[in-house]
C-alpha positions in Angstrom: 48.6 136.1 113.1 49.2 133.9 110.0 51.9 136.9 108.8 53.0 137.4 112.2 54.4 133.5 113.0 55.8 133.7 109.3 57.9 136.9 110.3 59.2 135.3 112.9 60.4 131.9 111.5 61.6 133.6 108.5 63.7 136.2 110.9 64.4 132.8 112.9 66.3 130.8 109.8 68.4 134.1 109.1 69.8 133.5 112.3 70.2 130.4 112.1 72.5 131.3 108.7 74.2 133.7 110.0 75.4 131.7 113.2 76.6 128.5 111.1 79.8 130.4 109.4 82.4 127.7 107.9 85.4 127.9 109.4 87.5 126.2 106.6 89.6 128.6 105.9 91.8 125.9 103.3 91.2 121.7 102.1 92.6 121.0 99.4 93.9 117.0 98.1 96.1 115.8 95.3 96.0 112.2 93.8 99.1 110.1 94.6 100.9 108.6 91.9 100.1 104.9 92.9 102.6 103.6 94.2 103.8 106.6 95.8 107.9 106.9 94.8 110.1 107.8 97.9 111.3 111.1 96.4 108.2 112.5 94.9 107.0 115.2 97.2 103.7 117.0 97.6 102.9 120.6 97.8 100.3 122.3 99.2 100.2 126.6 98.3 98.2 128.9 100.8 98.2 132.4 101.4 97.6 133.6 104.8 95.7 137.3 105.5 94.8 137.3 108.9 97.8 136.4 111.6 95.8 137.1 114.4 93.4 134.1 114.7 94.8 130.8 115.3 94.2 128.0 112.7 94.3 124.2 113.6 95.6 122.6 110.7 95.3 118.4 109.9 96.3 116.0 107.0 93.7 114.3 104.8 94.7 110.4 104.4 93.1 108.0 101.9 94.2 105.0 101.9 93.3 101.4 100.2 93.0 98.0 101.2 96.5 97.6 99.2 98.5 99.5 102.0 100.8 96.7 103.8 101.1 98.6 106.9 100.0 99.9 110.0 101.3 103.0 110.3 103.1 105.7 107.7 105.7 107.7 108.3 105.6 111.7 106.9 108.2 114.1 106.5 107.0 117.8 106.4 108.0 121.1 105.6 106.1 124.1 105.5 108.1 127.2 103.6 107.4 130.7 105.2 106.9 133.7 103.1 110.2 134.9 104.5 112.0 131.8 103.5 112.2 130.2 106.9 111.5 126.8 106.9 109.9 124.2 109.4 110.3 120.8 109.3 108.4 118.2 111.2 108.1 114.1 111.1 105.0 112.4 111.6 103.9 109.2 112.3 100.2 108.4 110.9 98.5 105.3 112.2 96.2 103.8 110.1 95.1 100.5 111.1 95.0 99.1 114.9 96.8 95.8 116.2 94.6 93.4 114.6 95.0 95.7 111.3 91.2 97.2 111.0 91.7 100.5 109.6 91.2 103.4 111.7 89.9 105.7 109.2 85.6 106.2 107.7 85.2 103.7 104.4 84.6 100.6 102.9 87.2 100.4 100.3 88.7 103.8 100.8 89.5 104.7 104.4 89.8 108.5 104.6 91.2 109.5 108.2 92.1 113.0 109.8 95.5 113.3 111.4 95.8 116.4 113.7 99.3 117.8 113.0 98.8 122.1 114.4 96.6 123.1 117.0 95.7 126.7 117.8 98.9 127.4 115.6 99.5 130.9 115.3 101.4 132.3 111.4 104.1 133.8 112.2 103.5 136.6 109.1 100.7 137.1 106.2 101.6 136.2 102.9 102.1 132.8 100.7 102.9 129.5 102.7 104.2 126.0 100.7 103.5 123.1 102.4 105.4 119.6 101.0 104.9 116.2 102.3 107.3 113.4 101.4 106.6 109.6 102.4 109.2 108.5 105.2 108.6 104.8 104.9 111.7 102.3 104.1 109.9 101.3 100.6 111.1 103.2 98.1 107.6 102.8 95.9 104.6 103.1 98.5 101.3 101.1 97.4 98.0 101.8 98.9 97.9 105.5 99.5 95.4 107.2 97.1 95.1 110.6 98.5 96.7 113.8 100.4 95.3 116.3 101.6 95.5 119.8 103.7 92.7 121.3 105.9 93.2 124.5 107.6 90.2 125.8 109.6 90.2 128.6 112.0 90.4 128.0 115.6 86.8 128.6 117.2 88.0 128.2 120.8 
């Protein structure tokens, strides 16, 4: 009886393991020159296989107590292996009204910001991703971190 319930918990947890697959397909962050010049971009280099599932991708914000403002402002542009290019703007908010940050952390905030969902690639092969600060200062303070997360669409 002892083997038997063994069996079947043993049988359960592979299961269990085979059911909890990651569906991160890419996250990957790069340290921000601090403070974060208006020019200098950011690139993010991914290579796409499988154009038939749809991907949600999202940008990866840390942020200090430093940052003077509520919101930042993005400019993006994500490079097609065929050379076609898509550019975007997007506006971040990081604190509320009363200027509580929005993001997890005591010192560092770290907060996801939702920029493709269900979003499709248009062809396999290498994608470039570059992020360039939109904000009026032309040396940004406060931002420590960037990053890119691509998971797969589980819907």
């Amino acid at each position: 009886m002892e083997r038997y319930v063994r069996h079947i918990i043993q049988n359960s947890l592979c299961f269990i393991c085979l059911a909890c697959t990651n569906s991160v397909y890419y996250d990957q962050y790069q340290s921000m020159e601090n403070p974060w010049n208006k020019n200098k971009e950011i690139f993010f280099t991914y290579e796409i296989e499988d154009q038939s599932v749809s991907y949600n991708l999202s940008l990866q914000i840390r942020n200090n107590n430093l940052y003077p403002y509520q919101n930042l402002w993005l400019f993006l542009e994500e490079k097609q292996p065929d050379g076609h290019v898509l550019r975007d703007t997007i506006e971040c908010i990081l604190a509320d009204s009363y200027g509580k940050w929005i993001g997890s952390g005591i010192s560092i905030y770290h907060l996801t910001v939702p920029i493709r969902t269900r979003y499709t690639f248009p062809q396999k092969g290498q994608y470039t991703f570059a992020v360039q600060q939109g904000m009026r200062d032309d040396w940004l303070k406060g931002i420590e971190q960037l990053g890119l997360r691509i998971e797969k669409n589980e819907l």
